[in-house]
C-alpha positions in Angstrom: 0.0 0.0 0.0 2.6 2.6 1.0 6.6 2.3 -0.5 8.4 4.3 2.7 11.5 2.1 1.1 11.7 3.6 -2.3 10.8 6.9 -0.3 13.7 6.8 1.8 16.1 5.9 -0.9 15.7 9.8 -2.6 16.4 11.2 0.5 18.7 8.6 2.2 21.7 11.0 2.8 20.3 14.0 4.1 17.7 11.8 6.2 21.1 9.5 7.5 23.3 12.6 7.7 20.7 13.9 10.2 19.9 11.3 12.4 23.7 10.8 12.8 23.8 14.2 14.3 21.7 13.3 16.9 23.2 10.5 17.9 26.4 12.4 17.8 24.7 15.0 20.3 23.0 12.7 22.0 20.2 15.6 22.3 17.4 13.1 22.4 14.3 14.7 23.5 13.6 18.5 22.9 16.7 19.2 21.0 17.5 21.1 18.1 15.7 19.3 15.3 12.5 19.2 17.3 12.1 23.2 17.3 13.9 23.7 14.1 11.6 21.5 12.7 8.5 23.3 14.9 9.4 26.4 13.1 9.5 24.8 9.7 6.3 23.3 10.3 5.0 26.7 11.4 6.3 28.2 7.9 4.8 25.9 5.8 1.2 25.9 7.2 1.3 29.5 8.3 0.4 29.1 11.5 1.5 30.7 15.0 1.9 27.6 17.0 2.8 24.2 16.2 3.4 22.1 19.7 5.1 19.0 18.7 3.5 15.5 20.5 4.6 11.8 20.2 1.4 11.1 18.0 -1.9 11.8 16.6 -3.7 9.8 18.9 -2.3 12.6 21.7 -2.4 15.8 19.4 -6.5 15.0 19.8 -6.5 14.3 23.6 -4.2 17.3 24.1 -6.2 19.8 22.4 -9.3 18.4 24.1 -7.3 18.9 27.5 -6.2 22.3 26.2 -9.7 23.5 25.3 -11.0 22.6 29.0 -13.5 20.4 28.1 -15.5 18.9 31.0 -16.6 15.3 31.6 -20.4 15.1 30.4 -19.2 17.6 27.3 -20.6 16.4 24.4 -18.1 16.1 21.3 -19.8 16.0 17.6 -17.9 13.6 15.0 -18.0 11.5 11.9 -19.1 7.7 12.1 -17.1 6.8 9.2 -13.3 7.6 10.7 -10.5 5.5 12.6 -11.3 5.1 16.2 -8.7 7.4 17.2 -11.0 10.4 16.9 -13.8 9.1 19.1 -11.5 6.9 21.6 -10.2 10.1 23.0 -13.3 11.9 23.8 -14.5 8.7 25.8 -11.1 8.4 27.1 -11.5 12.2 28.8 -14.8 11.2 30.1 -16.5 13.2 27.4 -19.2 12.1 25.4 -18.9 10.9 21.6 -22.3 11.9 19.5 -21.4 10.9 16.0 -23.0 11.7 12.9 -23.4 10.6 9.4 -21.0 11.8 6.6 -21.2 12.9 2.9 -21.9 9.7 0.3 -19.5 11.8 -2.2 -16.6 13.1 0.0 -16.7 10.9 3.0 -16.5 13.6 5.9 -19.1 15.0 8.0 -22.9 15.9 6.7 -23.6 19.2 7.8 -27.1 18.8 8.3 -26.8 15.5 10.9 -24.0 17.7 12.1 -26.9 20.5 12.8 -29.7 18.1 14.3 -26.8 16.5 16.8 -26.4 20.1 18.1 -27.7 20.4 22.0 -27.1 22.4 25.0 -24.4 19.9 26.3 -22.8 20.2 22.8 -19.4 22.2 23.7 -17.6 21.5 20.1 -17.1 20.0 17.1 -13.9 17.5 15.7 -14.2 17.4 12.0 -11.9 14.7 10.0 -10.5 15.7 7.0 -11.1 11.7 5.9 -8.7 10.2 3.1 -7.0 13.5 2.7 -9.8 15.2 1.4 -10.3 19.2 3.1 -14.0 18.9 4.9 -16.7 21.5 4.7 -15.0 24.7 7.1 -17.1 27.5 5.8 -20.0 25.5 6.9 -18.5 23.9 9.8 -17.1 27.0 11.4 -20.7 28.9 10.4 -22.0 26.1 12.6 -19.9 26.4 15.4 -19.8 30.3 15.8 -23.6 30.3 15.6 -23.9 28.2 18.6 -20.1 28.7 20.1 -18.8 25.5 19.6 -14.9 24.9 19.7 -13.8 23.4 16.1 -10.8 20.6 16.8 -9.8 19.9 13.3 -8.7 16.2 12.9 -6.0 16.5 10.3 -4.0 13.2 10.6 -4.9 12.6 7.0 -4.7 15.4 5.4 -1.4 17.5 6.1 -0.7 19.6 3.0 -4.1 20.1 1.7 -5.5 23.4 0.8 -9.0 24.6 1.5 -10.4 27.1 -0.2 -13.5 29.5 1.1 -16.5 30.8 -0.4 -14.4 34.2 -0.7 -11.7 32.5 -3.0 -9.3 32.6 0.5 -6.9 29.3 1.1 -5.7 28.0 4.5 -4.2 24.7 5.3 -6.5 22.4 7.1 -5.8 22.3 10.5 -5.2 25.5 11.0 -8.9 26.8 10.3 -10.5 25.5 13.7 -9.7 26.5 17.4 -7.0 23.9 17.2 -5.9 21.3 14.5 -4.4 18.2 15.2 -1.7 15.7 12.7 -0.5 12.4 12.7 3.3 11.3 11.6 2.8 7.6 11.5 5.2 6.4 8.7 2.3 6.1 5.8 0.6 9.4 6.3 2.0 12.0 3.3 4.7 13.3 5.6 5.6 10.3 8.2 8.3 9.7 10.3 10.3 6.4 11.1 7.9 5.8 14.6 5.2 7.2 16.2 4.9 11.5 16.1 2.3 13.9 15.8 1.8 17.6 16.4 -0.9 20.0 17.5 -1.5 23.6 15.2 -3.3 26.5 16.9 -3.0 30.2 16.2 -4.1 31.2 20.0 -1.6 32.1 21.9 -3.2 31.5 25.1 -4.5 27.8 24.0 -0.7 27.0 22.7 0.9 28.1 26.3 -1.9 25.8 27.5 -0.7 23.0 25.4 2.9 23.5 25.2 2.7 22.8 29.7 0.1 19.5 28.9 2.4 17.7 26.5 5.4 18.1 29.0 4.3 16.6 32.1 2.2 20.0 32.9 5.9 21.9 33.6 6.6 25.5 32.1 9.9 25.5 34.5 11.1 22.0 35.8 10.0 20.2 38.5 6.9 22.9 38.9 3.8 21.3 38.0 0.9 24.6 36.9 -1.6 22.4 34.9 -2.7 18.7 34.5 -0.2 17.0 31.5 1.0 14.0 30.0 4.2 12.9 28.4 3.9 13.2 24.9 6.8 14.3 23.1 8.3 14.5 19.6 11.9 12.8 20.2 15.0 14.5 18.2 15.8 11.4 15.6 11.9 11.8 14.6 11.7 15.2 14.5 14.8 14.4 12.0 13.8 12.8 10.0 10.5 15.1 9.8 12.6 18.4 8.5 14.3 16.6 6.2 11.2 15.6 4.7 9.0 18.3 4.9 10.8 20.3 2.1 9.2 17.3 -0.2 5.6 17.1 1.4 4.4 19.4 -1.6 5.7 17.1 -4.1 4.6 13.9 -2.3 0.9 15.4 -2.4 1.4 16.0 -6.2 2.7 12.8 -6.6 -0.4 11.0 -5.2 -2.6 13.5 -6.8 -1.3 12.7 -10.2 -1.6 9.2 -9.1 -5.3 9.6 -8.7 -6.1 11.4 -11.8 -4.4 8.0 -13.3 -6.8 5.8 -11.3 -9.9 8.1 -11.8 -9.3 8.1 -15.8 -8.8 4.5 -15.8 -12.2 4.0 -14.2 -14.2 6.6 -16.1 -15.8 3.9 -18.5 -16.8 1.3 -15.5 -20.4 2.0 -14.4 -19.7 -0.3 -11.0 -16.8 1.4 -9.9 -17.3 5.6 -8.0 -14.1 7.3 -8.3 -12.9 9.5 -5.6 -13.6 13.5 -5.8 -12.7 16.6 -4.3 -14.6 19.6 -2.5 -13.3 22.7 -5.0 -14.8 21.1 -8.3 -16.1 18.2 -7.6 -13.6 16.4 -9.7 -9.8 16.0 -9.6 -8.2 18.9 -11.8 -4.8 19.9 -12.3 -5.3 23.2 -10.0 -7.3 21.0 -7.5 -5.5 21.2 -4.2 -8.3 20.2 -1.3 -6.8 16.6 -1.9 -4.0 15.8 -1.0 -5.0 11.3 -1.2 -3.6 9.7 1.9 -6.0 7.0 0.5 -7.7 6.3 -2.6 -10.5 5.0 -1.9 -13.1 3.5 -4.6 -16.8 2.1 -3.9 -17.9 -0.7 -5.7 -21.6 -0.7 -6.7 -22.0 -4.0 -8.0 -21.7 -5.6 -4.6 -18.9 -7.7 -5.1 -16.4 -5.6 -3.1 -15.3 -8.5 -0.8 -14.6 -10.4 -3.6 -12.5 -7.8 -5.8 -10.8 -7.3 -2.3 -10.3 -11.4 -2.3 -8.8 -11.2 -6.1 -6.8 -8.2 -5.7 -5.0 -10.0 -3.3 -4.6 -13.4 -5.5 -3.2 -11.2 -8.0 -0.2 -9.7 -5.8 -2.2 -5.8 -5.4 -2.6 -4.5 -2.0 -5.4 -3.1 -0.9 -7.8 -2.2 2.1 -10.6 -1.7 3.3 -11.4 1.8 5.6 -13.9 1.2 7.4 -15.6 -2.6 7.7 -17.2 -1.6 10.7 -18.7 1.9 11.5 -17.7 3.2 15.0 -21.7 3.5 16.2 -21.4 -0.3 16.0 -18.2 -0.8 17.6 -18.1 -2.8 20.8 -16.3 0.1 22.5 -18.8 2.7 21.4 -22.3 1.3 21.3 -24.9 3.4 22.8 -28.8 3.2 22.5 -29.0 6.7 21.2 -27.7 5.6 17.9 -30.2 4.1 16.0 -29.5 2.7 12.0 -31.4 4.8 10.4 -29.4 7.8 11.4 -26.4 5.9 9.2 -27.5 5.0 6.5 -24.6 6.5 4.1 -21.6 5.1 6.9 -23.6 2.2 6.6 -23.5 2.3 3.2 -19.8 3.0 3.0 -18.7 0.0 4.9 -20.2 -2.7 2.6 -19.1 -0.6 -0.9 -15.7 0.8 -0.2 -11.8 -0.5 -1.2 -8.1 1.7 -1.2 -6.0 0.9 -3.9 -2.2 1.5 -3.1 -1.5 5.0 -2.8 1.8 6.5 -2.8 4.4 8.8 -4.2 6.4 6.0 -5.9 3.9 4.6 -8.3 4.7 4.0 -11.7 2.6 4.0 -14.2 3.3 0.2 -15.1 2.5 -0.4 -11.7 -0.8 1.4 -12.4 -1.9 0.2 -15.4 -1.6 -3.6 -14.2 -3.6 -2.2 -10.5 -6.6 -0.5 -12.7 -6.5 -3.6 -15.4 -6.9 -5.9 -13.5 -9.9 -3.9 -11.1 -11.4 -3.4 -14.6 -11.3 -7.1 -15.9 -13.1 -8.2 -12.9 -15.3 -5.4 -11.9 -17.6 -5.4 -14.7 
């Protein structure tokens, strides 16, 4: 699914050449390449604040932490996600209320975003799912009418544009009260381990979040808030700068990747290509997607079975998400009822990811979408 070998060998010597020099200083945790690699970060989404953290799974319980959010708070979220974004907000004692998502983009549905809305409602943790930028005019509209925090879930999407109603572009995850990223090794920029890192342009919220990650200490050994120990440690932080000069060109990559898959498709009637949220299609100035996955859905109902052949023939490929989290042992609760799910529902029975990744070729891709073709049909 994901080449990180061919990957590293473009960038083998300045990726070696830097984790030598941290074994040769030995500055393990919080040294140099952690907050030169901060500041990069901070360059290349624009942002104020980036607060490094040892993964995405923390970036989201951190910012919850950082917002205040009180046990009994209800949180809003997608169905059709990776439990990461929902196992947090029961971890803090909060309460998940998720919510039905898009049939043609994947991510939240604005509408079953509006009817979850109560008085215990305190904010909102759109996913930016596959890669694809989510609705944030809407979603932000949503929130400031009824003051909702917005915790943008960006672990699959770093590097994707979103553009307003006003023409305006921001990176995602920096839109929200706080946005949150993974660097697990497959996500577009990935480390070589576990890293993530938490984006907020408030400089309160940040001084908030800078104490949590580091055991709650400003000064050492003084404890002023609640924290954790979540840190980004030197050799990932690394190998993180030395990629992050590439990221653009890894999106492009998987993005040209795409528009190879998607034209490959056009002709089969059982097979919906992915799309994006500018144009409804993927263009060459089309930027909202940046394809952590690519993700198909199969309509003639044999998508177990192409899943089953894909495999005979030597293709990797997945499927995100068998089982929607409103049915998953961990998170079932009577006030989720089918009929609410009916497109995450949908989703789970209809949907396969091809490999996606910046070192494609296109003989690679032409024996992936023949063989998808020959059978699907």
């Amino acid at each position: 699914m994901v080449d990180l070998q061919g990957q590293y060998k473009k960038i083998k010597n300045v990726v070696d050449n830097s984790i030598q020099e941290v074994l040769e200083s030995s500055a393990y945790i919080n040294g140099p390449y952690v907050h030169e690699f901060q500041k990069d970060l901070e360059n290349y989404l624009n942002v104020k604040h980036v607060i490094p953290c040892a993964n995405g799974t923390d970036a989201l319980q951190i910012a919850m932490m950082g917002l205040g959010l009180e046990q009994g708070d209800e949180v809003i979220t997608a169905d059709f996600t990776f439990a990461a974004t929902v196992e947090v907000i029961a971890l803090l004692k909060l309460t998940p209320v998720l919510v039905d998502v898009e049939r043609d983009t994947f991510n939240i549905d604005i509408d079953a975003l509006k009817k979850a809305i109560t008085p215990k409602t305190k904010a909102i943790v759109p996913v930016h799912l596959f890669g694809l930028a989510a609705n944030m005019d809407a979603i932000m509209e949503v929130a400031k009418e009824h003051n909702l925090f917005v915790i943008e879930d960006t672990a699959q999407a770093i590097g994707a544009n979103y553009t307003f109603k006003n023409g305006e572009k921001q990176k995602v995850g920096t839109i929200g009260d706080v946005g949150t990223t993974s660097f697990f090794p497959s996500k577009n920029l990935g480390c070589y381990g576990d890293g993530g890192a938490i984006f907020t342009n408030d400089d309160k919220l940040a001084h908030t979040i800078r104490g949590i990650v580091n055991h709650g200490m400003y000064k050492r050994y003084y404890h002023d808030v609640v924290g954790v120990n979540s840190r980004l440690d030197s050799i990932q932080a690394a190998v993180l700068k030395a990629k992050l000069p590439y990221l653009d060109d890894y999106c492009d990559a998987r993005r040209n990747a795409a528009k190879f898959y998607n034209n490959a498709f056009a002709n089969n009637s059982n097979i919906i290509t992915p799309t994006s949220s500018c144009c409804g299609e993927i263009c060459d100035s089309c930027d909202c997607h940046v394809f952590h996955q690519y993700t198909l859905k199969i309509t003639n109902g044999k998508r177990d079975e192409l899943h089953q052949h894909l495999l005979d023939k030597g293709i990797p490929n997945a499927i995100y998400y068998p089982v929607p989290l409103h049915a998953q042992k961990a998170y079932q609760d009577d006030r989720y009822k089918e009929a609410n799910f009916p497109i995450t529902n949908e989703l789970t029975k209809t949907v396969i990811s091809l490999p996606m990744h910046t070192e494609l070729d296109d003989e690679q891709l032409q024996y992936i979408t023949k063989t998808i073709n020959e059978f699907v049909d």
